[in-house]
VODO-607329 format. One record per residue (C-alpha): chain; x negated, y, z negated. Coordinates in nm, 3 decimals. Example, Ala and Ser with C-alpha at 12.3 -4.5 7.8 and 13.67 -1.06 7.14 Angstrom:
<site A,<-1.230,-0.450,-0.780>> <site A,<-1.367,-0.106,-0.714>> 
This chain:
<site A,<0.000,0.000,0.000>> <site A,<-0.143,0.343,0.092>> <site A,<-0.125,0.595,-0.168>> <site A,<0.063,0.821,0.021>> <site A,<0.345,0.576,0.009>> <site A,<0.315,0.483,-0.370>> <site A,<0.675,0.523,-0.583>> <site A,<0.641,0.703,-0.837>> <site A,<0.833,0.651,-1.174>> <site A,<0.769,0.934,-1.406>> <site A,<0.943,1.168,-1.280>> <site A,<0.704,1.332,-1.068>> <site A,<0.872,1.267,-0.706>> <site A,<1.254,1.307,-0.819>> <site A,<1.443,1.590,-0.714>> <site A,<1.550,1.879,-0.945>> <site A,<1.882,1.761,-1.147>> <site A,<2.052,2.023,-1.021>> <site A,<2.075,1.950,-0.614>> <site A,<2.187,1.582,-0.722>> <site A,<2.563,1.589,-0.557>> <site A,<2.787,1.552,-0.853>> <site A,<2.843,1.188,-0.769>> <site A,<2.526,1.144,-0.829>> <site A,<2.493,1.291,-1.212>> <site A,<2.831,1.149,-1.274>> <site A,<2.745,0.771,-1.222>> <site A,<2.440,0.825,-1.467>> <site A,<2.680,0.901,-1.692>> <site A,<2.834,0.603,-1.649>> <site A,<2.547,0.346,-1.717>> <site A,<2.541,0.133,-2.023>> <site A,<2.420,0.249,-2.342>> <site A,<2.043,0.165,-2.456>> <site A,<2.056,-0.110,-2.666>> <site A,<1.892,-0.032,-2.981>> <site A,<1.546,-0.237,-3.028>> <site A,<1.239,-0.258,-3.266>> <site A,<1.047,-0.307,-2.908>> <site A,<0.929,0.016,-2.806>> <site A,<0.908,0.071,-2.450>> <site A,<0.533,-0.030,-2.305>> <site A,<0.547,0.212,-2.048>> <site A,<0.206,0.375,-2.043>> <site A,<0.302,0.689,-1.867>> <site A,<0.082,0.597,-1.551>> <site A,<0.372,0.454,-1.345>> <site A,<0.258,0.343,-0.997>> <site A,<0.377,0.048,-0.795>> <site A,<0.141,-0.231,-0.606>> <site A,<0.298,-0.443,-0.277>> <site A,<0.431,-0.652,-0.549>> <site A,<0.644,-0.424,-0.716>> <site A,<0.412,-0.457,-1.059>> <site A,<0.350,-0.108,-1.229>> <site A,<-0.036,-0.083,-1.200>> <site A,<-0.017,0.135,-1.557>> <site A,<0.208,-0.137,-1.826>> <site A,<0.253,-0.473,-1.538>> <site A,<0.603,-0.483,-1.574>> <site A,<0.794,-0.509,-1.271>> <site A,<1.046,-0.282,-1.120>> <site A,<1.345,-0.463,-1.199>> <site A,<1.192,-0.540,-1.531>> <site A,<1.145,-0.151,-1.590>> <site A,<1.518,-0.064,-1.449>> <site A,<1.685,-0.364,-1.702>> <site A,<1.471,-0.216,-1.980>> <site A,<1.721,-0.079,-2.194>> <site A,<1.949,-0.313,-2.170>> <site A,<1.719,-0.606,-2.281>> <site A,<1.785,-0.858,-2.583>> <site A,<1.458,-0.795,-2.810>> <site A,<1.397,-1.177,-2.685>> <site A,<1.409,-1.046,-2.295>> <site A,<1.209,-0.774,-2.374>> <site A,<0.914,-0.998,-2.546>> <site A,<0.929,-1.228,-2.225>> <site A,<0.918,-0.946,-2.034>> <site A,<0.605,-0.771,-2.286>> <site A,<0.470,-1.169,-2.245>> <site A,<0.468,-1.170,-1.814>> <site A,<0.351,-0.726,-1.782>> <site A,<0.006,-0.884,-2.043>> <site A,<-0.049,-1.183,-1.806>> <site A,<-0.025,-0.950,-1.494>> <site A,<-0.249,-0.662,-1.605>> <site A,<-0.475,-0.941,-1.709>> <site A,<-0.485,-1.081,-1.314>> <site A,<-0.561,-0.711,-1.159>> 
């Protein structure tokens, strides 16, 4: 993957809140709840995709990082469990 077409997740790339169509901010407000944890997020603040879809910065995976907050504390230890064993492979 070229850097030029990395995805971005913290923020950096998404467009101001306010020229999101109202559709838009109206479905966030329709997402579940966080559920609350004692597993803190490991998101490192250095969010950056490979080819695989594996955040070069914590190793989850995108659909790992999107499911996040709705996670069982026993998902989210699987899920801590895989993002180690990847960041130990790169």
């Amino acid at each position: 993957m070229s850097p030029t077409s990395a995805f971005r997740l913290d923020g950096a790339d998404a467009p101001d809140a306010r020229s999101r169509s109202a559709d838009a901010r109206r479905s966030d407000l329709l997402q579940p709840a966080p559920r609350p944890s004692s597993l803190a997020s490991p998101c490192v603040r250095n969010c950056c995709l490979n080819d695989q879809d594996i955040c070069l910065g914590c190793g989850r995976l995108l659909s790992e990082i999107c499911n996040w907050h709705q996670a069982s504390d026993a998902q989210r230890e699987e899920i801590l469990k895989l993002a180690r064993v990847r960041l130990q492979r790169t």
